[in-house]
C-alpha positions as CSV (number, residue, x, y, z in Angstrom):
1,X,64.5,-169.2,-100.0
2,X,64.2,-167.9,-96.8
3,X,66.0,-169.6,-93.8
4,X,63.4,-171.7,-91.5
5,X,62.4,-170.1,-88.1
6,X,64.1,-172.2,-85.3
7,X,61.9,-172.7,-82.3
8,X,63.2,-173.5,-78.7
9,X,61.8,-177.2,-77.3
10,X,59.4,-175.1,-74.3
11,X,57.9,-173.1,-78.2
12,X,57.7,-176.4,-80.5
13,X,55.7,-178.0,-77.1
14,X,53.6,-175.5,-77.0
15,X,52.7,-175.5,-80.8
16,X,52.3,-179.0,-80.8
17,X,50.0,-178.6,-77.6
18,X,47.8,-176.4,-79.2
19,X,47.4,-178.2,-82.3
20,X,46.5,-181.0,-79.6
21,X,43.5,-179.1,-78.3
22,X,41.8,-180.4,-82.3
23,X,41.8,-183.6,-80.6
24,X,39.3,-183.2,-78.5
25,X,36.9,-186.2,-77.3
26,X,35.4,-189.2,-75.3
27,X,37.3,-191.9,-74.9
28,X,36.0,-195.4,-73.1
29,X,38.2,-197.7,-71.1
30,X,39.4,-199.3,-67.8
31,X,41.1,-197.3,-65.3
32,X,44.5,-198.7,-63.7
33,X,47.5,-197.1,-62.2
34,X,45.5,-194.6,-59.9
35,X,47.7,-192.4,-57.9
36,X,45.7,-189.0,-56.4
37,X,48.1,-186.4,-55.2
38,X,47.8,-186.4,-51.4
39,X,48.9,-182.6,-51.2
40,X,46.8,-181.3,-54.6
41,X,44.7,-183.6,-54.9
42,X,44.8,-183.8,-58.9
43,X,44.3,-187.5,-60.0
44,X,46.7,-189.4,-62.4
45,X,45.9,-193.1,-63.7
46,X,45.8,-195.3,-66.9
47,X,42.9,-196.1,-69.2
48,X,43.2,-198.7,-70.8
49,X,41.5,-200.2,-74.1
50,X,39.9,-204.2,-72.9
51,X,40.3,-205.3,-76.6
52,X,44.2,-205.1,-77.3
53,X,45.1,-203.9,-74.4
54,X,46.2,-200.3,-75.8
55,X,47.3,-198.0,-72.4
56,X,46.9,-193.9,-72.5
57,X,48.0,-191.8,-69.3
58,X,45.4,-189.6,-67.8
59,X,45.2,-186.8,-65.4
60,X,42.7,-184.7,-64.3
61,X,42.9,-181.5,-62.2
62,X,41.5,-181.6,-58.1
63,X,39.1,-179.2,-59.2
64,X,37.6,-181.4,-62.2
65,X,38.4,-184.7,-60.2
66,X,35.8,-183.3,-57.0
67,X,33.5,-182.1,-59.0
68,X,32.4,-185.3,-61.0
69,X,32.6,-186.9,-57.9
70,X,33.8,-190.8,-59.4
71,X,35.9,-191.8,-56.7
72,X,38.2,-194.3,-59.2
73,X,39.3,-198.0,-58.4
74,X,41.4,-200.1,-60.3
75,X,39.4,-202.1,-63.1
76,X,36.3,-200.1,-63.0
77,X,35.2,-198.6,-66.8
78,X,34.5,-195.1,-67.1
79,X,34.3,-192.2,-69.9
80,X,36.5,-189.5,-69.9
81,X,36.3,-185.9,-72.1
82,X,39.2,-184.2,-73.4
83,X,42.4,-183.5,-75.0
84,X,45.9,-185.0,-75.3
85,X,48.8,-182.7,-74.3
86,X,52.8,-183.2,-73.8
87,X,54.0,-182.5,-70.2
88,X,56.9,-180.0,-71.2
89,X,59.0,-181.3,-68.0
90,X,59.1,-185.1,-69.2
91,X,58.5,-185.2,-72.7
92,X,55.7,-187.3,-71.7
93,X,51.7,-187.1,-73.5
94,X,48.5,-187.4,-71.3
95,X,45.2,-187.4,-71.8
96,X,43.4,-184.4,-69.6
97,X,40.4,-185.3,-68.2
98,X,37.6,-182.1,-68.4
99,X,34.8,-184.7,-67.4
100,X,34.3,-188.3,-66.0
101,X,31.5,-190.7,-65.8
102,X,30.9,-194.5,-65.4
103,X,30.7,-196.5,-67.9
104,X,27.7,-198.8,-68.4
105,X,24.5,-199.3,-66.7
106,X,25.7,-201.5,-63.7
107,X,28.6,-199.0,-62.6
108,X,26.0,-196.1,-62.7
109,X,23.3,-197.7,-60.7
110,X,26.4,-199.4,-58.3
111,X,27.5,-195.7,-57.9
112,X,23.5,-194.2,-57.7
113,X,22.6,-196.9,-54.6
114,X,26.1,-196.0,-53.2
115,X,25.6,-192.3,-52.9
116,X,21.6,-192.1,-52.5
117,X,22.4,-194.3,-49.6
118,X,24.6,-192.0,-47.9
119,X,22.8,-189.0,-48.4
120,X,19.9,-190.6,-46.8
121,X,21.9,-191.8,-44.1
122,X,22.5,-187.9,-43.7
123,X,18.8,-187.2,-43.4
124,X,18.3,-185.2,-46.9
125,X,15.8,-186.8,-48.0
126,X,13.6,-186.7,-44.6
127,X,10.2,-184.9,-45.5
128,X,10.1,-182.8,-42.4
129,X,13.1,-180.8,-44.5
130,X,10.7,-180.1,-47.3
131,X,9.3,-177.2,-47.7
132,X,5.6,-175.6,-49.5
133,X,5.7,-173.9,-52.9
134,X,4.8,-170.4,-51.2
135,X,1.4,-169.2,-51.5
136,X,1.1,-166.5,-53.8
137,X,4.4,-167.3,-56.0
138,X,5.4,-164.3,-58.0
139,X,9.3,-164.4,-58.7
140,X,10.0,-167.6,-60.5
141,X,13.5,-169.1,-61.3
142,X,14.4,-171.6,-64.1
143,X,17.1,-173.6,-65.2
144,X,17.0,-175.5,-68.2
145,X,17.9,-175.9,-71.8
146,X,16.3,-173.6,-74.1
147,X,15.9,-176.0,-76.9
148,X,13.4,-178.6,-76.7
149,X,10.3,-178.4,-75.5
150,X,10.3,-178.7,-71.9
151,X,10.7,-174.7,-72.0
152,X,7.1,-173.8,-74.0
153,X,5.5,-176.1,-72.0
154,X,6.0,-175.1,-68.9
155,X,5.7,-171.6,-70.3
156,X,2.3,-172.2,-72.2
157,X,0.9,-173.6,-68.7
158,X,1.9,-171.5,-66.4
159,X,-1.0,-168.9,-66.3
160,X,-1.5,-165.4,-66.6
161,X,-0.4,-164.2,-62.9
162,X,1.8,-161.4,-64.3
163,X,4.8,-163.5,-62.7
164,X,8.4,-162.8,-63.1
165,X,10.1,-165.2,-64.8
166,X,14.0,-165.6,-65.1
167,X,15.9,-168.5,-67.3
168,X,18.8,-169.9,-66.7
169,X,20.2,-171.5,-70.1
170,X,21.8,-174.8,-69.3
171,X,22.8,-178.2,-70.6
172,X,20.9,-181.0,-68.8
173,X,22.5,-184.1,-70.0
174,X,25.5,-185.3,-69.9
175,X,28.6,-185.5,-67.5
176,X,29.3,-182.0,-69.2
177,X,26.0,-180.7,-67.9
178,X,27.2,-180.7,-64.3
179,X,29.2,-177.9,-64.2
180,X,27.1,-175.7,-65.8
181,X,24.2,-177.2,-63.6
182,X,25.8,-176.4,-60.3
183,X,26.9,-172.9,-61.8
184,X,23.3,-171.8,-62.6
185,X,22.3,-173.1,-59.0
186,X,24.5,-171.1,-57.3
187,X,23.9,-167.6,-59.4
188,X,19.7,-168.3,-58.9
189,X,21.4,-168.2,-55.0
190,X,21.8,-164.8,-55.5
191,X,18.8,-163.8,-57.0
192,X,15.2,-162.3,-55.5
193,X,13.3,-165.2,-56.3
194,X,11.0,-167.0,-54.7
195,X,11.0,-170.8,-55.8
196,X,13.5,-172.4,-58.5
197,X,12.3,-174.9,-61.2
198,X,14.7,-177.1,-62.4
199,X,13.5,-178.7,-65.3
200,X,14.0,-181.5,-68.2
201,X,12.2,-184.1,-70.1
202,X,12.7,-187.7,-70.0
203,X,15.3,-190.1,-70.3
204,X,17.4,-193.4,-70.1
205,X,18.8,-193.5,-66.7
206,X,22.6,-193.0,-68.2
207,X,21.2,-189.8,-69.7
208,X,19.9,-188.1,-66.1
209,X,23.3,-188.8,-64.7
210,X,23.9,-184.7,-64.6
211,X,21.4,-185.5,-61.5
212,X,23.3,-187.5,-59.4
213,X,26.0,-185.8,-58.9
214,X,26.8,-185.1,-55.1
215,X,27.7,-181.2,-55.5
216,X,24.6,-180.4,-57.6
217,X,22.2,-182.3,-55.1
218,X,24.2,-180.9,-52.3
219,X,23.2,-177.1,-53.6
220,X,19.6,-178.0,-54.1
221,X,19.9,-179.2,-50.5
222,X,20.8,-175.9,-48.9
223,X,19.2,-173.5,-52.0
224,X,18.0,-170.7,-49.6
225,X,14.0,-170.9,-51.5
226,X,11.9,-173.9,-51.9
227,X,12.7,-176.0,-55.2
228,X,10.6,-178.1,-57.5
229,X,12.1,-180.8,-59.7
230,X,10.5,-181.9,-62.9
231,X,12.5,-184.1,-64.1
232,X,11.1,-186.9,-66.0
233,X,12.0,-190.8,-65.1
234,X,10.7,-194.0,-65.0
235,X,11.9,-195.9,-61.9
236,X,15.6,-195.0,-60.8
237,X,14.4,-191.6,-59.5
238,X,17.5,-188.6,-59.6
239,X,18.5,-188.2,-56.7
240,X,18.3,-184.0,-57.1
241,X,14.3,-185.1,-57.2
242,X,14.7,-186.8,-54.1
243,X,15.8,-184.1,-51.7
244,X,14.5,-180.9,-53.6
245,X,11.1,-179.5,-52.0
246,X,8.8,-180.9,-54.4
247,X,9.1,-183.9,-56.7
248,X,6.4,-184.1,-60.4
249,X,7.1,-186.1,-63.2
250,X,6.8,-182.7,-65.8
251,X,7.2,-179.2,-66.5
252,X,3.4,-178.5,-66.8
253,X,2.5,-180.5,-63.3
254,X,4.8,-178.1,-62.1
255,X,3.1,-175.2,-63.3
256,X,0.3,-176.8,-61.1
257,X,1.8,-176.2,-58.3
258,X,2.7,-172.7,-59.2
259,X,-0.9,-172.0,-60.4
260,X,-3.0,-173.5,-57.4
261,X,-2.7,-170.8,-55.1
262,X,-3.6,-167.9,-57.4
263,X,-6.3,-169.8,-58.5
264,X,-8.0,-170.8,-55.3
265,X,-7.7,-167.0,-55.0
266,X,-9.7,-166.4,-57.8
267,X,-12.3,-168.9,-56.9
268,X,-12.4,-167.7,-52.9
269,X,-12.8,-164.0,-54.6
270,X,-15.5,-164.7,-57.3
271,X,-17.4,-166.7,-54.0
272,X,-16.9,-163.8,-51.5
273,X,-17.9,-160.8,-53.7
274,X,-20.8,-163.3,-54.5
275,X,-21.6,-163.6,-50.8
276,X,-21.2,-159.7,-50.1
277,X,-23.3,-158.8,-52.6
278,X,-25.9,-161.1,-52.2
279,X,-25.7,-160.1,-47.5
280,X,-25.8,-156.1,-49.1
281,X,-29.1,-156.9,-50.8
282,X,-30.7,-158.8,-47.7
283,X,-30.0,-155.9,-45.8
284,X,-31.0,-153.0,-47.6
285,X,-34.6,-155.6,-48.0
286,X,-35.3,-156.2,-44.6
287,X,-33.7,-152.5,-43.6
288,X,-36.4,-150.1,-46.3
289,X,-38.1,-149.0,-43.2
290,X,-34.9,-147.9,-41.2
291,X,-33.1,-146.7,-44.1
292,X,-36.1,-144.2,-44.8
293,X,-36.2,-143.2,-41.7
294,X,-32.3,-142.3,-40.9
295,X,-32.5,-140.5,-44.5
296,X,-35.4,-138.0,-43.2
297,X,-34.0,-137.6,-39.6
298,X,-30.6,-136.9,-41.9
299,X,-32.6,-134.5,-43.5
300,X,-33.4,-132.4,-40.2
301,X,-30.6,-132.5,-38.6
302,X,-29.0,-131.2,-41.5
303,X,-32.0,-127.9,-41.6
304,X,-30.8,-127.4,-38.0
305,X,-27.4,-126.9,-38.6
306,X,-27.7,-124.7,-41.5
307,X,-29.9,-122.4,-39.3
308,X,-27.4,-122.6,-36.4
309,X,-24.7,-121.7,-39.4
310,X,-26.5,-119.2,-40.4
311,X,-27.2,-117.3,-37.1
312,X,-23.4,-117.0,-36.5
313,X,-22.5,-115.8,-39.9
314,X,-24.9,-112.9,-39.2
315,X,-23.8,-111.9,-35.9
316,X,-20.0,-112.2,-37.5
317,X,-21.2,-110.0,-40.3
318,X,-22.7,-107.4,-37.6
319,X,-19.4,-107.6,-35.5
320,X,-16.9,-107.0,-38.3
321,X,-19.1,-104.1,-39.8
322,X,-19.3,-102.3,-36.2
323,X,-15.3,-103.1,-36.1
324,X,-14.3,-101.7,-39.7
325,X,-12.2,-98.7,-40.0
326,X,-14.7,-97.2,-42.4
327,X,-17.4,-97.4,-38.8
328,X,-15.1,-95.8,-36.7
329,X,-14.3,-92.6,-39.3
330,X,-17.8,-92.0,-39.6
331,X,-18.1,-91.1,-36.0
332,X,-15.8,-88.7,-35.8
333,X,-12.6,-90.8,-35.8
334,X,-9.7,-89.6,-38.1
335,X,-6.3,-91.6,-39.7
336,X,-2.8,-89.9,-40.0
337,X,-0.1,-91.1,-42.6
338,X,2.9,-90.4,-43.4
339,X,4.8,-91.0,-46.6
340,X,1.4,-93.6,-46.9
341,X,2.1,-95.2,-43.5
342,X,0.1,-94.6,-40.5
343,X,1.1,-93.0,-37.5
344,X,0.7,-94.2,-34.7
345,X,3.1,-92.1,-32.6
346,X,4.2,-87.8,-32.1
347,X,7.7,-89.8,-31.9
348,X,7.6,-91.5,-35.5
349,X,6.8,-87.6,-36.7
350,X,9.7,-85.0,-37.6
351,X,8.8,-80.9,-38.0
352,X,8.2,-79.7,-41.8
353,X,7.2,-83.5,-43.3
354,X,3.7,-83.5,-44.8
355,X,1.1,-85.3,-43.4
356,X,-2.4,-86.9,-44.3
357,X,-5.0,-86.8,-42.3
358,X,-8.1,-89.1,-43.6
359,X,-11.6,-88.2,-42.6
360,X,-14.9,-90.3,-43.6
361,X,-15.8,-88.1,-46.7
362,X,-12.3,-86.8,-47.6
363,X,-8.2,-86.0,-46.9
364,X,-6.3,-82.8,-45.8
365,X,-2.5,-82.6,-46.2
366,X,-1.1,-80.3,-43.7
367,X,3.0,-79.5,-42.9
368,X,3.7,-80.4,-39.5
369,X,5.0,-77.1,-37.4
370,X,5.4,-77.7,-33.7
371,X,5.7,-80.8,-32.0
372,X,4.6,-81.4,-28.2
């Protein structure tokens, strides 16, 4: 039997860590213990179960910790996502936090008022920020889930305005939602659209929490095109709603908006070709007489200038003919050439080279003797 492979402590951590990563889930409790790294800014804390009082140590990264935006206090209940793992330096396990959320109703709206609040207080939600769904919309970004609904519904409404429609796949519930929200946000930032649609059906109010978080409503803030948010809801209205451009209840009242400008269009067109049409007509009515009369002074004007045209083409004609070489041979004139080039000089000629001479009703060749 062959002798057992011996693994170092640092490998057998790392095995058992990886196993570890099976493990992965939400777990619910109160937080104690809170210490946030004042250099890093990672978090560490307890959660602990309120039933038998069973303790777990947590951390969770700066990065993770800012972006979920739960600012923790001792005693307050929250659930965390992730996987235990052994700290190689201490032995010790810990629970790592890849998401956080309040727990219960009361904690979420306590945290809602709390931030909605401030961000008002910050003028975000002022309506002289918002800004029109431009006129004419042809470049249309969406983020959403692709399963549901919510997606054929805003697609079966929106019209046939041969727009350009790009989809961002996301989740849209959920603290896990957040990060992937914020992600599509920012890479519609560097895209050529011209409005974003961020969309999702309805929902309890612990379900639209992906909404309410500060980073994502800060993005929609400062997103360089307008943005509509339809985003169903009964009464606590997301806060991503409340500062994006425009505010509906549904995908297809959002394909309203989209819509009304091309088809006002269609309606202003069909009523203008109507009403140039209909002014052509009145004219050419009350204009018979005038039209018959510019046709037949058309007419003469037209006779005139062919007879001017004509004059000149003949005394052209006559001019050329009394120019043409052919003219000037038949009264008396003569051509000389050369090797088929004419002269036009005694200098261009040399003594014993043959030369033409051209007449009007024949050629001579003669050899060239004497030069003066």
């Amino acid at each position: 039997m062959p002798e057992k492979e011996i693994l170092t402590i640092s490998e057998y951590i790392d095995l058992v860590n990886e196993g570890l990563k099976e493990f992965s889930v939400k777990i619910i409790g109160e937080v104690g213990k809170i210490i946030i790294d004042s250099t890093k800014g990672h978090a560490y804390f307890a959660m602990r179960d309120e039933k038998d009082q069973s303790v777990i140590d947590c951390a969770m990264w700066a990065s993770k910790y800012r972006l979920y935006g739960v600012k923790l206090e001792d005693g307050m209940k929250i659930i965390a996502y992730g996987c235990p793992d052994i700290y190689k330096k201490t032995g010790r396990l810990k629970f790592i936090c890849e998401t956080m959320e309040p727990a219960g109703e009361g904690e979420l709206k306590k945290k809602y008022e709390e931030l909605k609040k401030k961000l008002a207080q910050e003028g975000l939600f002022e309506p002289s920020r918002k800004r029109p769904v431009p006129k004419y919309a042809q470049k249309i970004g969406i983020i959403t889930s692709k399963q549901g609904a919510v997606l054929s519904d805003f697609l079966s409404n929106i019209g046939h305005h041969r727009l350009i429609i790009k989809l961002i796949d996301s989740r849209v519930e959920g603290a896990e939602a957040i990060e992937e929200l914020i992600a599509s946000v920012k890479t519609f930032r560097k895209q050529d659209i011209e409005v974003l649609v961020i969309m999702r059906g309805g929902g309890s109010f612990e379900s639209l929490q992906a909404f309410n978080n500060e980073l994502l409503v800060r993005e929609v803030a400062n997103f360089p095109v307008p943005v509509i948010a339809a985003i169903g809801h009964d009464k606590d209205v997301p806060l991503i709603s409340l500062v994006a451009d425009v505010e509906v209840s549904t995908p297809s009242i959002a394909t309203v908006k989209l819509n009304e400008s091309w088809n006002n269009a269609k309606m202003y067109l069909d009523k203008f070709t109507g009403d140039i049409m209909g002014g052509f007509e009145n004219v050419l009515e009350n204009n018979k007489f005038l039209v018959g009369n510019t046709i037949n002074t058309i007419k003469i004007g037209l006779k005139s200038l062919l007879q001017i045209i004509k004059q000149k083409l003949d005394s052209a004609e006559a001019l050329v003919f009394a120019n043409s070489p052919e003219r000037q041979l038949e009264v008396g004139y003569s051509v000389a050439r050369i090797g088929g080039k004419i002269v036009k000089s005694a200098k261009a000629i040399s003594l014993r080279e043959n030369m033409e001479t051209l007449f009007f009703d024949g050629t001579i060749t003669s050899e060239i003797k004497k030069i003066k």
